[in-house]
N, C-alpha and C positions, 0 to 999 in steps of 0.2 A: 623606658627606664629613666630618661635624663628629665622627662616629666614628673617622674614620680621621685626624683630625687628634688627638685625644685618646690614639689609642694610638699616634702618633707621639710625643706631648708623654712619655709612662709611658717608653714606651724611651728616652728623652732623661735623663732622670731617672733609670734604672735603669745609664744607661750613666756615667754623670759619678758617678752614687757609687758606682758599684764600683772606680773611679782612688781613692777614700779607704777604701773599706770593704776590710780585709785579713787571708785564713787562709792557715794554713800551707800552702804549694807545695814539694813535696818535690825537684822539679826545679827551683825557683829557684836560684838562685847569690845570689840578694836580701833572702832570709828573715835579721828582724832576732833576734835575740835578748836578754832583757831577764833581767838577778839580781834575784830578790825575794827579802824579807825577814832583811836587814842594818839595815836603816834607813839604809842610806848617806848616803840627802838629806840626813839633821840635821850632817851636814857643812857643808851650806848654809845654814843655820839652821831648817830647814824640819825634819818628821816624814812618815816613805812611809806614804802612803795603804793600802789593804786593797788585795787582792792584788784584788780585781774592780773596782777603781775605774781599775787601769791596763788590765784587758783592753777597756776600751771603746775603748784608743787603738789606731786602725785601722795604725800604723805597724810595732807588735810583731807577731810570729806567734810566738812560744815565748818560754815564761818556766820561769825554773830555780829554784827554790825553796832557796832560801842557809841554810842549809848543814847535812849531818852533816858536822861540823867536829872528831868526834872516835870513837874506838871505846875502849870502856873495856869490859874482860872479854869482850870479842869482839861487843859490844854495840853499837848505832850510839846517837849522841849525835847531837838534833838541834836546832839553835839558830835561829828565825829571830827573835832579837834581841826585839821587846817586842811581839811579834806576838799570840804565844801564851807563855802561863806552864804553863798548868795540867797537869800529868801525871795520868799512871793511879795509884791509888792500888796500894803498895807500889813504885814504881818513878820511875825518870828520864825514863822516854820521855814526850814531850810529848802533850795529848790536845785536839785543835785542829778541833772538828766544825762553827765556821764558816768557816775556812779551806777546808774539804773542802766545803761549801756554791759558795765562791769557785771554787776547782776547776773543781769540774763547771759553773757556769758561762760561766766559761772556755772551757772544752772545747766546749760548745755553741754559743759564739761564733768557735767554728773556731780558738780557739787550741791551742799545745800547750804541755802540762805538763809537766815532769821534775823530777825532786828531784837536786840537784847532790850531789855528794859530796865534800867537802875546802875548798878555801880555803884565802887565804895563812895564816892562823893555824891548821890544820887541825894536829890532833897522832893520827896514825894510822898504824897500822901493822898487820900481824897475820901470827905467826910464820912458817905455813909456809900450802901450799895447802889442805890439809881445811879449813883456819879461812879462807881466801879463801873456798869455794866453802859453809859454814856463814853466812858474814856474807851473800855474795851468797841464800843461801834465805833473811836472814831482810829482807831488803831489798826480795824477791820478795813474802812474807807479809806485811810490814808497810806496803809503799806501792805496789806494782803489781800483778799479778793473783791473789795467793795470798789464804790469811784466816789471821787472827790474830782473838781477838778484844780485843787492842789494838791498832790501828789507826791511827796521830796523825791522820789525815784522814779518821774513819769510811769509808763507802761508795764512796769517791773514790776512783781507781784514776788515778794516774799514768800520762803516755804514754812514760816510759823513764828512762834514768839520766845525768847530765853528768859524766863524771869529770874533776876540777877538781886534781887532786893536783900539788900545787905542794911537796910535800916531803913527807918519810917512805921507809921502807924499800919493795923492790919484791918482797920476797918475799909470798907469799899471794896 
């Protein structure tokens, strides 16, 4: 009895915090989605926390990584505001191996990841298609399954892409 009341009590427990504990459901129509790394809060007077300090909140299930907000020489530019500074030496691209820490754990707490691409200040364009389908390889290599070995999120491997294009040309 005192057994079978104990693993009454476990289900009871297990049941009440899965209505709070929350991963992505690809057949939800409920899955919330959250823009990281703008710092939008200091709007508020406040500073955003590190990108694993909000996947503890069981309410998100995808978070979008803000923003390549620019392509320069067919280049992706990525900004997420005062997150990360540090680039690869000789280059702009950003080199961010605790964020990519963040990531993956993320990922492991059933969240999903993307890297958005644009925003309202985004200034992007690229002339024709070979250089659409050049930028999407190197978007491929540099944040989802491909290798580069500049990487802005080392070993991290993105679950896909947001495209966020709020202005620019639609050629490419």
């Amino acid at each position: 009895m005192k057994l079978l009341r104990c693993a009454l009590y476990a289900a009871s427990i297990v049941a009440l915090l899965g209505r709070y504990v929350s991963a992505f459901d690809p057949l939800s129509r409920a899955n919330v989605v959250n823009y990281w790394g703008q710092n939008s809060v200091s709007y508020t007077g406040g500073k955003e926390g590190d990108l694993i300090d909000y996947c503890q909140d069981g309410t998100v299930n995808i978070f979008a990584m803000a923003f390549i907000s620019q392509i320069q020489n067919g280049r992706p530019i990525l900004n997420l505001a005062n997150h990360c500074e540090q680039t690869f030496p000789g280059s702009s691209l950003l080199n961010c191996p605790k964020i990519g820490q963040d990531i993956k754990a993320c990922q492991a707490n059933g969240k999903v990841v993307v890297l958005s691409i644009g925003g309202a200040s985004g200034a992007y364009s690229l002339p024709d298609a070979a250089a659409g389908r050049a930028f999407a390889d190197q978007i491929w290599d540099l944040f989802l399954g491909g290798a580069s070995g500049t990487r802005p999120f080392g070993d991290a491997v993105l679950d896909g892409v947001d495209l966020d294009l709020e202005s620019g040309q639609n050629a490419g």
